[in-house]
N, C-alpha and C positions, 0 to 999 in steps of 0.2 A: 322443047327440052330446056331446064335451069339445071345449071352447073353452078355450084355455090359452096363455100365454106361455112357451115353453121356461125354463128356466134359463142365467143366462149361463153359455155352455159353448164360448166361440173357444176359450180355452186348454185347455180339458179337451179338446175336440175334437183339436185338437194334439197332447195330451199323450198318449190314446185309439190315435190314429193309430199313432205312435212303438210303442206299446206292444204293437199286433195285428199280426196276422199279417205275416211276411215279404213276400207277395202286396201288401198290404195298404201295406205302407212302399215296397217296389219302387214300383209304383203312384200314391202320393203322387209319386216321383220325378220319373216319367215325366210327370204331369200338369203340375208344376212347368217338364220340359224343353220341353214345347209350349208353353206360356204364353210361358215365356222367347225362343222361338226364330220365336213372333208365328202359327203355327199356328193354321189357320181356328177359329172361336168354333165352329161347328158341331161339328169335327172333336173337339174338346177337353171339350166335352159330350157327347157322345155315350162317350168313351172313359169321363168319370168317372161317368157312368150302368150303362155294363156294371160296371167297376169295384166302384162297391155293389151292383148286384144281385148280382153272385158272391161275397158276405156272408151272402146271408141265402137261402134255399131259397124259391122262390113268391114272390119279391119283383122288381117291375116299377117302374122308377122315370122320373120327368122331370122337364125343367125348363120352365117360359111364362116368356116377358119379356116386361115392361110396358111399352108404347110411351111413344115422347117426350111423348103428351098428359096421362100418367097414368091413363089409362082405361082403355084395351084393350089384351088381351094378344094374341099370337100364339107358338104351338111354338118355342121353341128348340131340345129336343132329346128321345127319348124313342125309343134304337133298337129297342128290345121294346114299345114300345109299338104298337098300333092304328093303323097309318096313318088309316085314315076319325075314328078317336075324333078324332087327334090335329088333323086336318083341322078338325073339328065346331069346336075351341075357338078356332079363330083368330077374332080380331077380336069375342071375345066381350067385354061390360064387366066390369068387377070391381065391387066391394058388399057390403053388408052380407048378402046371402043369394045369393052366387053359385056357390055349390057350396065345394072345400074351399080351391081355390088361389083363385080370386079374391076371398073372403072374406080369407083369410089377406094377398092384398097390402093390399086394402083397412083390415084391423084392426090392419094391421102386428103379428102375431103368429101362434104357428101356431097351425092348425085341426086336430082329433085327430077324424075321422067315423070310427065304428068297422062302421056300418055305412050304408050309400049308400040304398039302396032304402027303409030308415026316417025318416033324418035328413030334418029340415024345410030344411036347407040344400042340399041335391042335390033336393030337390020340383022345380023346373024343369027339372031336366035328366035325369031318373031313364031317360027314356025315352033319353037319349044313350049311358048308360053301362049298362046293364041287360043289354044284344044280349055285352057284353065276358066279360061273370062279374064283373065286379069287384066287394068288397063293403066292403073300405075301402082308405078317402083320407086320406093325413096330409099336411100342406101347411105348410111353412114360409117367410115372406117371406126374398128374398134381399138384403142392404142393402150400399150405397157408404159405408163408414164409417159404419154405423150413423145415417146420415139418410133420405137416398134411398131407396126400392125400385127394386129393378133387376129381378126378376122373384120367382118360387117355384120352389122343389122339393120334389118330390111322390114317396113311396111308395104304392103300391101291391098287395092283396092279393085274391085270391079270396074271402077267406075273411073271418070275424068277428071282428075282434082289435083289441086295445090295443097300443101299444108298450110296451115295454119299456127298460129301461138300455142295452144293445147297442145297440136302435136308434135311441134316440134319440143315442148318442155317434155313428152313421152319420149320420143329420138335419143334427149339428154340421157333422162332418168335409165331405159333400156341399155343404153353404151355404156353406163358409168358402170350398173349391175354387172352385166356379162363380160366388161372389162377386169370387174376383183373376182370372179368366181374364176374366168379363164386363167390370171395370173396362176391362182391361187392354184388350180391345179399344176400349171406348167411349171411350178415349184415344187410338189409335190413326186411330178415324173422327172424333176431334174436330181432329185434326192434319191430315188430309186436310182438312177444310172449311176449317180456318185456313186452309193452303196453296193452297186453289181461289179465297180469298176475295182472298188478295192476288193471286194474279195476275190477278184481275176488277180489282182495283183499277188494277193496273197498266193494263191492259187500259185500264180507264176513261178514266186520267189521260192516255193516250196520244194516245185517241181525239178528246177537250178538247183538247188543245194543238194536234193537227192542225187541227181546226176552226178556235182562234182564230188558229193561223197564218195559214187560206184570207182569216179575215175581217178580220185587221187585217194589211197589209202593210208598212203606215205603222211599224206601233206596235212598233219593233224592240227596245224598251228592254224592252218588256214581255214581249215572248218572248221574250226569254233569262231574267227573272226566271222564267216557266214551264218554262222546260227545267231551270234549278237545281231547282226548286220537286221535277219530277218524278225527278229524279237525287238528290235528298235521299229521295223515296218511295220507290225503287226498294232505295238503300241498307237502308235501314229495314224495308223489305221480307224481305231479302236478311239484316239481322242477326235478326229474330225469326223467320224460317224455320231460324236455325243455332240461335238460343238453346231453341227446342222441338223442335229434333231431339237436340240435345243431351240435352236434359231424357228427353225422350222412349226415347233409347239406355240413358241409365243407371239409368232407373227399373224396369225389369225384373230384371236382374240387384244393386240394393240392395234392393228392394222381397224377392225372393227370400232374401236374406240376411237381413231382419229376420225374417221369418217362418218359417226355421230355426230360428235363435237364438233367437227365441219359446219355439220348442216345445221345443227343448232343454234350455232353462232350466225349462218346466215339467215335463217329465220327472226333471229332475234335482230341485227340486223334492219331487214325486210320493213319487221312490227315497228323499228324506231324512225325508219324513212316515212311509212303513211301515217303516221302518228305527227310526228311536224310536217308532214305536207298540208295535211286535214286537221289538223289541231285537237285532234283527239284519234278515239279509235272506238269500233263497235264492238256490242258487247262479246259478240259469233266471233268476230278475229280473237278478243284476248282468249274467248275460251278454248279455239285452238291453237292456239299459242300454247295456252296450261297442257292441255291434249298431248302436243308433240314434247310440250319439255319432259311430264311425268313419262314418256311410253321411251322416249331420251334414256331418262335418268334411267331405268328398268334395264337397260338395253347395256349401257353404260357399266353397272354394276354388276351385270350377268359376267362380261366379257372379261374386269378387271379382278370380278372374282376366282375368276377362272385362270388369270393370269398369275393371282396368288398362289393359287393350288398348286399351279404349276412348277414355278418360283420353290414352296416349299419340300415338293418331289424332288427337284432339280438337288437342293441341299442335302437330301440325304443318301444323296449316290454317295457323297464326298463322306466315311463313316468316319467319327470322332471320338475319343472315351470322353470329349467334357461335355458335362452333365450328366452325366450316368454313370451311377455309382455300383462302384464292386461289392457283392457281398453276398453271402449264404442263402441261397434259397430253394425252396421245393418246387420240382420241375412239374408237378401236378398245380399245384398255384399258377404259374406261369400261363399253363394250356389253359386252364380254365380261364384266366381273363382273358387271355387272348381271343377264344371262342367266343366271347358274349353277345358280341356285333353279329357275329357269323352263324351263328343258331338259329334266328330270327329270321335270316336270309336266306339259310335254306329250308326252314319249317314254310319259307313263299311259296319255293321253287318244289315244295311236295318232298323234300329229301331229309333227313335227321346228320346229327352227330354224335357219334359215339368217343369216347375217350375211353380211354386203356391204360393207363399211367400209373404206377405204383406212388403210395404217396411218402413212400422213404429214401424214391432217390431224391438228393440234391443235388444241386451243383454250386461252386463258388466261383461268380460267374456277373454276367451285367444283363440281371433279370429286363429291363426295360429293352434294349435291344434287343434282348434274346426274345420278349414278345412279341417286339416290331416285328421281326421276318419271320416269326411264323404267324401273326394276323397277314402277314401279305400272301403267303403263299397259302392258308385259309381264303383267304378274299380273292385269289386267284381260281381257285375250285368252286368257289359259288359261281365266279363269273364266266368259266369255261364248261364246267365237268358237264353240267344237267340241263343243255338246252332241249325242254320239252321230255326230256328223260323221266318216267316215275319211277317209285323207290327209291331214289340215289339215297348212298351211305357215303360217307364220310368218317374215317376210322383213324383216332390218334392215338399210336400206340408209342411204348419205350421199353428200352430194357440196356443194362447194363453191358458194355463189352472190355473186360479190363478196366482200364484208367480212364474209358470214355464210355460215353450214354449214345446210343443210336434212339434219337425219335423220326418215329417214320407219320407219314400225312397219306394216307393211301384211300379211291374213290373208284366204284364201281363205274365212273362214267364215260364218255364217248373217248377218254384217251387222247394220246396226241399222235399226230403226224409223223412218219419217221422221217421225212423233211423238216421237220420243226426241231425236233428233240435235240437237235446240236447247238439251237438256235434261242432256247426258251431262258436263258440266263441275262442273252443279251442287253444291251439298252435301246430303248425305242421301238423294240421285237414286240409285238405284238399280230392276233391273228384277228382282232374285232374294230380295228380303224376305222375310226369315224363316230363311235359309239362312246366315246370320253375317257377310252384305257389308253396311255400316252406310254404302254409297255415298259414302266421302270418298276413294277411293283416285284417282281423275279429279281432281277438285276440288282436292288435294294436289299431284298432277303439275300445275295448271295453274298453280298460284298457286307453284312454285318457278321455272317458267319465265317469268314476266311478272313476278314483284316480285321475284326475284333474279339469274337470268341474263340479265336483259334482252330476254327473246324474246317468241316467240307459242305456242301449242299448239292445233292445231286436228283438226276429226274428218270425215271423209268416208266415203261409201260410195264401194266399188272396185266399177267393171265386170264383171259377172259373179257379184256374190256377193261378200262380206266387207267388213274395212273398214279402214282407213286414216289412222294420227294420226301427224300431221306436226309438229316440232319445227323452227322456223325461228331459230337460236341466233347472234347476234355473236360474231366468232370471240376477239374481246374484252371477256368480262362487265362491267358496269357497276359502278366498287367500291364 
């Protein structure tokens, strides 16, 4: 048995990465673009387990994560591995003699068993692992910033061996991986609990003020102080649901970008240590040196471009009249540029648009915004109505009601949920996560129509299938 603490090797592992195989940098990519794009945790472990074992010949690899008590692990991931082994370790504890991984969460360091069936550390379990062939275990804790254990990763061999240099730059490159992918979710289910917790909250306060209404009918002074009371909570609610989704959107793609730049620099780094060592360098290193900076750079500007996108959603939650100027126009003009994009997208998706708009009403009004939210809620019906649906329609009709214009958006297609429908204005509400909708495009359409056009915006299921957002506009915006 070797009991040992790797060597600090984040950056070497980085720099490792960068420097191996093609496969191997691809790879890292692709890991990075699942992370990024919120890709199940299973799905992403499992890919960076094939991933290294197609590294190394005979080599079987997994990950266990440590539950919220710190004690017991269960399978994260391990697609070459033993379903029943893999089964055997759930809910097992970890310890100072718990075979290789649960020693290793427990000693916070890795565990090098070079052979299973001798080591005094596998003595309890020898009969678990014995039926497999396997004959060594190497086990690495997997840490949240270098405090927490979040789980291990485990190689695996038939055979009697030590690692080596190779594999322990694999060990690195595997921990650092499944270290940002696990965060990255454990962030994601921490954001859900937040968001479950306030609307319990809301829930609660609701429920309280009902009551004290039933009970004091007298005490009028007092319930209204309770209704501000929960219209202060709700707001409140409502800003730190935006401020951690917020956080939440852009930390994926900055978080990506340090962790380029990291490696980059250690590469570059690397290239200028054998370069004065050897007084020069060949021509294969500078070419992948170029190799890793361009696939860098590529990687770099996906992420920061994405980060702008984001950035620029983010600002038009907050609506503003400057830059966008008041004045007379035809409500058929408007639809139609607004469609332009959205024609195109759903002549893809096999579906048409039709418009319906008389070309005499006006309105004096702020055509630009008033385009804005309805291309979003246009762009919202490509990207929902018609998955795999043929014929879809898309119908934009108007007509006059008094002092105000009703345009309605109405679609033959799969409709919404009536669990959703209370929910489709929110911010960060979306039903296709992970797919690059960051849920503000509603919440944007609504908040241009009720704090600058003066209106309402609202969402219905249509008879039959599809659904139905209705703009009720004063045919004179509010200046």
């Amino acid at each position: 048995m070797i009991v040992r603490a790797l060597p600090a090797r984040s950056a070497a592992a980085s720099s490792a990465l960068l420097r191996g195989s093609p496969e191997l940098r691809n790879g890292q990519a692709q890991l990075l673009e699942m992370v990024a794009t919120g890709a199940p945790l299973r799905a992403t472990l499992d890919a960076l387990m094939l991933l290294i074992e197609a590294q190394s010949d005979g080599l079987f690899c997994s990950v266990l994560l440590l539950d919220e008590d710190g004690e017991h692990i269960h399978p994260g991931a391990g697609p070459n591995m033993p379903a029943d082994y893999m089964a055997a370790l759930d809910g097992l504890p970890i310890g100072p003699m718990a075979g290789s991984c649960g020693t290793a969460m427990y000693r916070r360091e890795t565990v090098v068993v070079t052979d299973v069936l001798s080591d005094p550390l596998w003595a309890p379990y020898t009969a678990v692992i014995e039926p497999y062939g396997f004959r060594a275990c190497w086990s690495t804790p997997i840490f949240l910033r270098d405090e927490e254990v979040l789980g291990s990763f485990a190689m695996y061999y038939k055979e009697v061996r030590s690692p080596g240099p190779f594999e322990l730059d694999l060990i690195a490159v595997a921990t650092n991986l499944a270290g940002i992918a696990i965060e990255r979710t454990r962030r994601a289910d921490q954001l859900d609990r937040y968001h479950h917790h306030l609307e319990q909250l809301v829930v609660q306060r609701t429920a309280e003020l009902t009551a004290a209404k039933d009970k004091a009918e007298a005490g009028v002074a007092a319930l209204r102080a309770a209704q501000e009371e929960l219209v202060r909570s709700q707001k409140l609610a409502a800003l730190g649901a935006l401020v951690a989704g917020v956080a939440h959107e852009l930390n994926t793609p900055i978080g990506n970008s340090i962790v380029t730049v990291s490696a980059l620099g250690d590469q570059g780094r690397a290239l200028a240590e054998r370069y004065a060592a050897a007084g020069g360098i060949r021509r294969s290193e500078l070419e992948d040196f170029l190799s890793s900076t361009e696939e860098a750079a590529d990687l770099l500007l996906r992420n920061l471009t994405r980060a702008a996108r984001l950035i620029d959603t983010f600002k038009q939650v907050a609506v503003e009249r400057a830059g966008s100027p008041r004045r007379r126009v035809s409500l058929l003009t408007v639809v139609q540029e607004a469609a332009v994009a959205v024609r195109a997208a759903l002549e893809r998706r096999g579906a048409r648009l039709a418009i319906d708009v008389a070309p005499e009403i006006e309105l004096e009004s702020y055509p630009d915004r008033l385009g804005h939210a309805i291309s979003n809620v246009l762009d919202n019906t490509v990207q929902h109505a018609f998955p795999g649906k043929p014929d879809g329609v898309v119908t934009v009709s108007a007509g006059v009601r008094g002092d105000a214009v009703e345009l309605a958006v109405a679609d033959n297609g799969v409709g919404i949920a009536p669990e959703h429908l209370g929910r489709v204005f929110d911010p960060f509400f979306t039903t296709r996560l992970g797919s690059g909708n960051c849920g503000l495009g509603l919440n944007v359409a609504h908040n241009i129509t009720t704090a600058l056009l003066g209106g309402t915006l609202s969402a219905a299921p249509t008879p039959g299938g599809g659904a139905r957002f209705v703009f009720l506009l004063p045919l004179t915006a509010p200046e």
